[in-house]
Biopython code that builds the backbone (N, CA, C, O; Angstrom):
import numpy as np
from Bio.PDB.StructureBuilder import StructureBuilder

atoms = [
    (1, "UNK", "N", (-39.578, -18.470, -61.032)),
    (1, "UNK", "CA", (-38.330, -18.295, -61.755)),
    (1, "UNK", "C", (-38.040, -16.811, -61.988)),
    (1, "UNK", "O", (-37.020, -16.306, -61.520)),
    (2, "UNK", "N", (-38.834, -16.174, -62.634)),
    (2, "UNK", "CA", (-38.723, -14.830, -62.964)),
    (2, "UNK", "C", (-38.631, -14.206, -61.746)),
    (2, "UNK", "O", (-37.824, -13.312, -61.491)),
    (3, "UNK", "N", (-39.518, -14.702, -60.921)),
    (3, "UNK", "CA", (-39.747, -13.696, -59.184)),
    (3, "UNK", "C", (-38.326, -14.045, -59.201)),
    (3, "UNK", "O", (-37.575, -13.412, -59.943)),
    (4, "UNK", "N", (-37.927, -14.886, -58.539)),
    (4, "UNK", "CA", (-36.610, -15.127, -57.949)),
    (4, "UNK", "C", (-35.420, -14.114, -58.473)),
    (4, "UNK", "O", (-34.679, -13.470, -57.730)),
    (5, "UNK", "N", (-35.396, -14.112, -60.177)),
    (5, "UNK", "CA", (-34.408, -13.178, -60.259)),
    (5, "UNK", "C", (-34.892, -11.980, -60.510)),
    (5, "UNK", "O", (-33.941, -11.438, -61.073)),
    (6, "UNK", "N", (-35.588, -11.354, -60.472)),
    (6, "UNK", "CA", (-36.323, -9.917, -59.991)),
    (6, "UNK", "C", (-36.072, -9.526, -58.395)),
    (6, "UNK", "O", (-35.708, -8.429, -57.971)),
    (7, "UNK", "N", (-36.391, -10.825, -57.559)),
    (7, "UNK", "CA", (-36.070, -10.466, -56.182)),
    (7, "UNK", "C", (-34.466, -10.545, -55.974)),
    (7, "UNK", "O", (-33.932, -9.865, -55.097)),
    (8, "UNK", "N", (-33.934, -11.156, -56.574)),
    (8, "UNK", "CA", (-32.261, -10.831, -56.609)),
    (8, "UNK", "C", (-31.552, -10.071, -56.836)),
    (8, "UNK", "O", (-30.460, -9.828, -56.321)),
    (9, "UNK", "N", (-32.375, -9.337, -58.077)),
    (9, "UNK", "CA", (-31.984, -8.231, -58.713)),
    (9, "UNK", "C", (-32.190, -7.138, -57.701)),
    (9, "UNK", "O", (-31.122, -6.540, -57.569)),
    (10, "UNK", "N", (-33.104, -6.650, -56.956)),
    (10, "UNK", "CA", (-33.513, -6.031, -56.057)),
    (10, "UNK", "C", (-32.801, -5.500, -55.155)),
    (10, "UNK", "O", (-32.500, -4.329, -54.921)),
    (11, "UNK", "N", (-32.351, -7.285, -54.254)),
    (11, "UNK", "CA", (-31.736, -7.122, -53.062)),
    (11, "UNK", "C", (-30.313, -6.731, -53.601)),
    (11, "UNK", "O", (-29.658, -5.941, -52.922)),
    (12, "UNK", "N", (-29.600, -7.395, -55.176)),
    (12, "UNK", "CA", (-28.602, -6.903, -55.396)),
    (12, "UNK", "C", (-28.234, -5.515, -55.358)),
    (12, "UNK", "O", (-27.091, -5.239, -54.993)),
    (13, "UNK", "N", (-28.944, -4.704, -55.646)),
    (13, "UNK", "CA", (-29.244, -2.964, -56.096)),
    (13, "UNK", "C", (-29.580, -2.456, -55.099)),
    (13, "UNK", "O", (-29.045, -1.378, -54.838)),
    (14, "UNK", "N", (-30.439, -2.928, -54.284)),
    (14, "UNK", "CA", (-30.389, -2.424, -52.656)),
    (14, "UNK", "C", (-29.123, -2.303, -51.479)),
    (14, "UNK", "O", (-28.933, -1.437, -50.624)),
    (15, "UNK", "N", (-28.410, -3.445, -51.785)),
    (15, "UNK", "CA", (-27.452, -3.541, -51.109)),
    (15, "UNK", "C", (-25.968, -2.546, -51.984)),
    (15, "UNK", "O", (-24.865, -2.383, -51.461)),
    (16, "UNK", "N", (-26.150, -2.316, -52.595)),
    (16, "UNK", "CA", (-24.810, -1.586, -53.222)),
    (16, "UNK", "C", (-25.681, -0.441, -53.569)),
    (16, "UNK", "O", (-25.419, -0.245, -54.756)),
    (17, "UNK", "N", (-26.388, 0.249, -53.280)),
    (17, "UNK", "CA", (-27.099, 1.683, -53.503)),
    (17, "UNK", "C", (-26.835, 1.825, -51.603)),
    (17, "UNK", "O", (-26.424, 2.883, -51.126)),
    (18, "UNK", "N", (-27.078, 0.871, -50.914)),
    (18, "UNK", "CA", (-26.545, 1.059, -48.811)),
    (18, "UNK", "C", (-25.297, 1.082, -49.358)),
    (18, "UNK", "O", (-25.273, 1.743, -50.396)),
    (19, "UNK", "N", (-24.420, 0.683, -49.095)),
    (19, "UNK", "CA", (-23.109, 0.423, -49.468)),
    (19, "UNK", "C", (-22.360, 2.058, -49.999)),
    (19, "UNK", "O", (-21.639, 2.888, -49.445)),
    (20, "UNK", "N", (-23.088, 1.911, -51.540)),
    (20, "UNK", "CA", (-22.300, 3.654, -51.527)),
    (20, "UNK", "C", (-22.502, 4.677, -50.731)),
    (20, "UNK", "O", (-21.626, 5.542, -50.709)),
    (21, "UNK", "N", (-23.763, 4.846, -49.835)),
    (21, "UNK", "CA", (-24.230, 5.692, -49.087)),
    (21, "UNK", "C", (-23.132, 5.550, -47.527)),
    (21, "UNK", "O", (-22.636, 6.465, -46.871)),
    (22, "UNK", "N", (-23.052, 4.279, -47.350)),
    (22, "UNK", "CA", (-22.576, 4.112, -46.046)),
    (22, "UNK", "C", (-21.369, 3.209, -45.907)),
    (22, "UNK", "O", (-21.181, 2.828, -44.751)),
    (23, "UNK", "N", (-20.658, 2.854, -46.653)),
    (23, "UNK", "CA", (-20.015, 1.846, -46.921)),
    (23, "UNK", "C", (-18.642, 2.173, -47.556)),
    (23, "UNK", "O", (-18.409, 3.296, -48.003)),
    (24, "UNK", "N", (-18.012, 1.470, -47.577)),
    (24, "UNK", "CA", (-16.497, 1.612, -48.282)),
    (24, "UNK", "C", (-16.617, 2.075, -50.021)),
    (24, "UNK", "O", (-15.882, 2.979, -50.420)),
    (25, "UNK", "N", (-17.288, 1.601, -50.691)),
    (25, "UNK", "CA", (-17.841, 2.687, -51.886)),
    (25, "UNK", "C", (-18.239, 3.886, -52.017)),
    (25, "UNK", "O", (-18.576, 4.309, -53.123)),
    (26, "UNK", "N", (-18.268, 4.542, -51.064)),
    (26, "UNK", "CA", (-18.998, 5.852, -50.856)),
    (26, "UNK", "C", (-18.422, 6.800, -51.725)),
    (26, "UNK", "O", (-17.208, 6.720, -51.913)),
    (27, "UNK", "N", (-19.228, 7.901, -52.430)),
    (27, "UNK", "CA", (-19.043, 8.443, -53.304)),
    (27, "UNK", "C", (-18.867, 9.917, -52.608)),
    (27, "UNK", "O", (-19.682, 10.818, -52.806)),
    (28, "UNK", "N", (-17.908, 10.038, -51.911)),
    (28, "UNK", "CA", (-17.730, 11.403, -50.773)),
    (28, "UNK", "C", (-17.500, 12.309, -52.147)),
    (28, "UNK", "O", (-18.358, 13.192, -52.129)),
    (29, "UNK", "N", (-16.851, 12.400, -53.068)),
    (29, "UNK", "CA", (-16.433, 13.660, -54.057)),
    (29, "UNK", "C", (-17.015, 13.639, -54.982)),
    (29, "UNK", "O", (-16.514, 14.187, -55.964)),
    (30, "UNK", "N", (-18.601, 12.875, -55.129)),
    (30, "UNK", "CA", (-19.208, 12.986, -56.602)),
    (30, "UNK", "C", (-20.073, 14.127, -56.848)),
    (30, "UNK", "O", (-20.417, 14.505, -57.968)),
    (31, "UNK", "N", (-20.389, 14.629, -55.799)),
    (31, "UNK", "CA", (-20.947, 15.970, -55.379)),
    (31, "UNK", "C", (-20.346, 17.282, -55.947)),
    (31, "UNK", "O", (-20.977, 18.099, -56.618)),
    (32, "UNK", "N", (-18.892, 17.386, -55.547)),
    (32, "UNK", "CA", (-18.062, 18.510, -56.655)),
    (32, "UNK", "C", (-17.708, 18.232, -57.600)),
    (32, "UNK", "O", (-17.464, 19.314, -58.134)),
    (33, "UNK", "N", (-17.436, 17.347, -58.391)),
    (33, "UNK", "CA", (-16.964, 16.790, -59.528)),
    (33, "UNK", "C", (-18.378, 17.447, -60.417)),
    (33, "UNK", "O", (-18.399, 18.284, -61.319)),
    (34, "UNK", "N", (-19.456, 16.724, -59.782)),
    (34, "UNK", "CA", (-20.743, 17.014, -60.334)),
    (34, "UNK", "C", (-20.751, 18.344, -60.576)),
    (34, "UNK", "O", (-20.711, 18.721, -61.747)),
    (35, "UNK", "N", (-20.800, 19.216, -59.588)),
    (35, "UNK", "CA", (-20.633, 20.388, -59.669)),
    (35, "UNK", "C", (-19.919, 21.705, -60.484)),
    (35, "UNK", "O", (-20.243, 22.755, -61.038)),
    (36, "UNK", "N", (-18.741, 20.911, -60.164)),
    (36, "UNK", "CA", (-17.709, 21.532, -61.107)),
    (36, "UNK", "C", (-17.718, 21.590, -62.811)),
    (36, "UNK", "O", (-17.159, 22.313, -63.636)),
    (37, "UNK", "N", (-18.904, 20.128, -62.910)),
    (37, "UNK", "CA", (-18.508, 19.872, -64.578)),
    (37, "UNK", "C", (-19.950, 21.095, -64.792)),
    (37, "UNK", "O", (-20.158, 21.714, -65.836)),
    (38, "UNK", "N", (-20.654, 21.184, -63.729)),
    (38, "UNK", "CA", (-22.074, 21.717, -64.778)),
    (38, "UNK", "C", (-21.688, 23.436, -64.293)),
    (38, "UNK", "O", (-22.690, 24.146, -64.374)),
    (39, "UNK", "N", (-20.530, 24.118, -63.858)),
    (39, "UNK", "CA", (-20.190, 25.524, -64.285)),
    (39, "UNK", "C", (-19.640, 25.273, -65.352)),
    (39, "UNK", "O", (-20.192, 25.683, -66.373)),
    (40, "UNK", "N", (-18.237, 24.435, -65.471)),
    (40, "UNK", "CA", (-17.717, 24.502, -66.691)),
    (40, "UNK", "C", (-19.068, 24.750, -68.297)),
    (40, "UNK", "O", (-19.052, 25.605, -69.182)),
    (41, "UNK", "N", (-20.155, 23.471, -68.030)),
    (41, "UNK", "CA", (-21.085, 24.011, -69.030)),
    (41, "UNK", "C", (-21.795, 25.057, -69.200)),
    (41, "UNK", "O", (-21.987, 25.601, -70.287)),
    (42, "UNK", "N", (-22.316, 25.477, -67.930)),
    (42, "UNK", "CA", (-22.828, 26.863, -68.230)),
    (42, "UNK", "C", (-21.903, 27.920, -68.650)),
    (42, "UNK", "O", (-22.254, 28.722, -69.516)),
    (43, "UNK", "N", (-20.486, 27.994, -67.976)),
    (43, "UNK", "CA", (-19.605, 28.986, -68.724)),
    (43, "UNK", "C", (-19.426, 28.323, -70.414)),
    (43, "UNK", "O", (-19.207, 29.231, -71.216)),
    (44, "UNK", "N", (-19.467, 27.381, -70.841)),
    (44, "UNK", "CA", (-19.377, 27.584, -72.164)),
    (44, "UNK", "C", (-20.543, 28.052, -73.044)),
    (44, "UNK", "O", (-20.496, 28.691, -74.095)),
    (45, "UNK", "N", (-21.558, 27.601, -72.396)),
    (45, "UNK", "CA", (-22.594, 28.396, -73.088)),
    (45, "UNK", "C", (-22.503, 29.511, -72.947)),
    (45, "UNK", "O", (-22.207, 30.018, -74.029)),
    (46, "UNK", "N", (-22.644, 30.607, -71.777)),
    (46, "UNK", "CA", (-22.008, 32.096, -71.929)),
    (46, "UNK", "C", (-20.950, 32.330, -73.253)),
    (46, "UNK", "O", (-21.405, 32.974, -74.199)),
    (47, "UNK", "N", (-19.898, 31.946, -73.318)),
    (47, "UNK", "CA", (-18.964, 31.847, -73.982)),
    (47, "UNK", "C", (-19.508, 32.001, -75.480)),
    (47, "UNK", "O", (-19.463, 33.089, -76.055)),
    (48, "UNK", "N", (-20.026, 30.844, -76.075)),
    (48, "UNK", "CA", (-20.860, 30.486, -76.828)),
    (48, "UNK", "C", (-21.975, 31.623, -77.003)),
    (48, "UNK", "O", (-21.778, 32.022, -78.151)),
    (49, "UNK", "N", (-22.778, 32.172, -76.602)),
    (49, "UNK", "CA", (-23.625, 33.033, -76.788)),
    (49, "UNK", "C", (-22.980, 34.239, -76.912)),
    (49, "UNK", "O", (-23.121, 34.980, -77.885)),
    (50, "UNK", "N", (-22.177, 34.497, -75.827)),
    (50, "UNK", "CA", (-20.965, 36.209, -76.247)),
    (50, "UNK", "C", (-20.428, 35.796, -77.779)),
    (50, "UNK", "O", (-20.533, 36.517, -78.772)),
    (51, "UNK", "N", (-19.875, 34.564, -77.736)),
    (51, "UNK", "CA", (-19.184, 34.964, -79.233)),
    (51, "UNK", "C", (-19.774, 34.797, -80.333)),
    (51, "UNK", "O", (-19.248, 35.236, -81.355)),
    (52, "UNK", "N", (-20.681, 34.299, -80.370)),
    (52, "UNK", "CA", (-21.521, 34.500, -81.766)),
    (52, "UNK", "C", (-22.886, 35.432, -81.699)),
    (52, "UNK", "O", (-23.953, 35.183, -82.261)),
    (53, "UNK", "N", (-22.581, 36.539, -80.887)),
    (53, "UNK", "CA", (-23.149, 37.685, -80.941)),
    (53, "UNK", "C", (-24.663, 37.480, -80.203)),
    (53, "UNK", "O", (-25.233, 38.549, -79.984)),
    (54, "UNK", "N", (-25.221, 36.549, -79.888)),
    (54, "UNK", "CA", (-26.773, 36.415, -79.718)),
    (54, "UNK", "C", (-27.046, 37.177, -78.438)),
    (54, "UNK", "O", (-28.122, 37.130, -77.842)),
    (55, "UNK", "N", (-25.981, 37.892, -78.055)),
    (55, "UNK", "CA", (-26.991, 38.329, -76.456)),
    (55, "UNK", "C", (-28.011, 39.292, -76.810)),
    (55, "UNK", "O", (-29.179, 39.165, -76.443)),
    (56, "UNK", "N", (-27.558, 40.331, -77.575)),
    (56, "UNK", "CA", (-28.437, 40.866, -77.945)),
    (56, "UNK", "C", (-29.925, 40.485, -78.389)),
    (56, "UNK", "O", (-30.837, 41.000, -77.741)),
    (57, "UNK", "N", (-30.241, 39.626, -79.439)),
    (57, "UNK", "CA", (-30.663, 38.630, -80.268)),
    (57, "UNK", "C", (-31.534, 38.114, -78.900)),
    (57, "UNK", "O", (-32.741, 38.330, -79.007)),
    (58, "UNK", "N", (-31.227, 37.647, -77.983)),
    (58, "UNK", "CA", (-31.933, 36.836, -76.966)),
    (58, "UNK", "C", (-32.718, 38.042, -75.797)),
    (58, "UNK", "O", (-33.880, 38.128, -75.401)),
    (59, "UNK", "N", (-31.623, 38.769, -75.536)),
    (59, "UNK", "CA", (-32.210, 39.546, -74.719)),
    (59, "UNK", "C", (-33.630, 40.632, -75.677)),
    (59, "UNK", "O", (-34.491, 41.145, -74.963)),
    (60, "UNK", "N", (-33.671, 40.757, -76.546)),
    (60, "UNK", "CA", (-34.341, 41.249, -77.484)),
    (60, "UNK", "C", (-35.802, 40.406, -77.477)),
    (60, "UNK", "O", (-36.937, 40.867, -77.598)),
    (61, "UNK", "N", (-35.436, 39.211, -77.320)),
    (61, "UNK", "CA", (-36.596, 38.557, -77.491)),
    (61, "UNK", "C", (-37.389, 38.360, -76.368)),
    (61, "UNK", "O", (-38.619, 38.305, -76.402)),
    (62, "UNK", "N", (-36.438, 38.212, -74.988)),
    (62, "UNK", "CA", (-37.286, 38.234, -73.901)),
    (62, "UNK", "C", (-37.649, 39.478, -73.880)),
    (62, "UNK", "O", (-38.790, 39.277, -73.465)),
    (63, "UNK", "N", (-37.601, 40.379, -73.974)),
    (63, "UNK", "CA", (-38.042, 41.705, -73.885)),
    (63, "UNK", "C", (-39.258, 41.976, -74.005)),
    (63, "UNK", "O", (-40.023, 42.471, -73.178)),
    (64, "UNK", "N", (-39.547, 41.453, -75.661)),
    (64, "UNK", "CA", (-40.954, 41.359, -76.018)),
    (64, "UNK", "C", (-41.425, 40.399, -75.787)),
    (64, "UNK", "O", (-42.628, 40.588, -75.965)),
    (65, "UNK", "N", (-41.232, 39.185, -75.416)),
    (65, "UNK", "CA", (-41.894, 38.212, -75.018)),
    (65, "UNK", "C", (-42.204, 38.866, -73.301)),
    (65, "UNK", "O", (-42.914, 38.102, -72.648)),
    (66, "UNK", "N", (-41.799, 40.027, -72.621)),
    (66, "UNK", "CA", (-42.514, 39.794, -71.385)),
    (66, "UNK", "C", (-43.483, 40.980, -72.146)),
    (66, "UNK", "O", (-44.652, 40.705, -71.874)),
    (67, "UNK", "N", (-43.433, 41.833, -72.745)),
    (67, "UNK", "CA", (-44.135, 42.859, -73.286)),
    (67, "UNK", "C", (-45.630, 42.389, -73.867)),
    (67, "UNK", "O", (-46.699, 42.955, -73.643)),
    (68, "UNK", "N", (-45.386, 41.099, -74.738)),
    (68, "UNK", "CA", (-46.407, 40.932, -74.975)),
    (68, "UNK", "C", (-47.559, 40.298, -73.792)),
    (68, "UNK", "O", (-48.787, 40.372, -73.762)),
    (69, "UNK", "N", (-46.445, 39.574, -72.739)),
    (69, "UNK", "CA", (-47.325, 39.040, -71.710)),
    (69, "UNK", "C", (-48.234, 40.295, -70.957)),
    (69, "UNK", "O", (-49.444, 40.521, -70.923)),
    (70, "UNK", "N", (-47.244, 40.875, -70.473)),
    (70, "UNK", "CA", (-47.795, 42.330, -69.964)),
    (70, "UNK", "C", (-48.988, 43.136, -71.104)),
    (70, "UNK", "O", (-50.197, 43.348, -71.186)),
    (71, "UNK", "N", (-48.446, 43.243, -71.427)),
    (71, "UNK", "CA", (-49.803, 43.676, -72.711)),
    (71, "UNK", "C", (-49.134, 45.545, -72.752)),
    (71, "UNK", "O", (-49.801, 46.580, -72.767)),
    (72, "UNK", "N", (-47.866, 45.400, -72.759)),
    (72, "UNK", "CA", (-47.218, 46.821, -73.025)),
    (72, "UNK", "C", (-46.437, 46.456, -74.571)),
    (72, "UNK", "O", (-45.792, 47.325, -75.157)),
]
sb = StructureBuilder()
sb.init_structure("model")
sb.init_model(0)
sb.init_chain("A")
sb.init_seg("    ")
for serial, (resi, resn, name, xyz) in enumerate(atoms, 1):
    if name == "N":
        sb.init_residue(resn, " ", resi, " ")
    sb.init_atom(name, np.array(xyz, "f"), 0.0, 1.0, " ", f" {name:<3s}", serial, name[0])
structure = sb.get_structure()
């Protein structure tokens, strides 16, 4: 009983994971979309870090954090 719908479940998810790859579902533009949304986030974090002053603040810290690695 359980096998059966485990093995259904399977072939269901197998066949529509082929399908988007090769098939009339195909996800041809999820690639830039994808893309596009994760500059938009990194530019807001820039954004975000310029305007509430931390570059300094951060760059400060890696500084000494390689200093102390280095042992300067």
């Amino acid at each position: 009983m359980i096998k059966d719908r485990v093995l259904g479940a399977w072939e269901t998810w197998t066949s529509s994971l082929a399908e988007r790859f090769r098939g009339t579902r195909r996800d041809a533009g999820a690639g830039f979309v994808e893309y596009a949304g994760l500059m938009i986030l990194i530019a807001g974090i820039f954004v975000a870090i310029d305007s509430l002053g931390l570059d300094g603040l951060i760059s400060g810290a890696v500084l000494d954090a390689i200093s102390n690695v280095i042992g300067g």
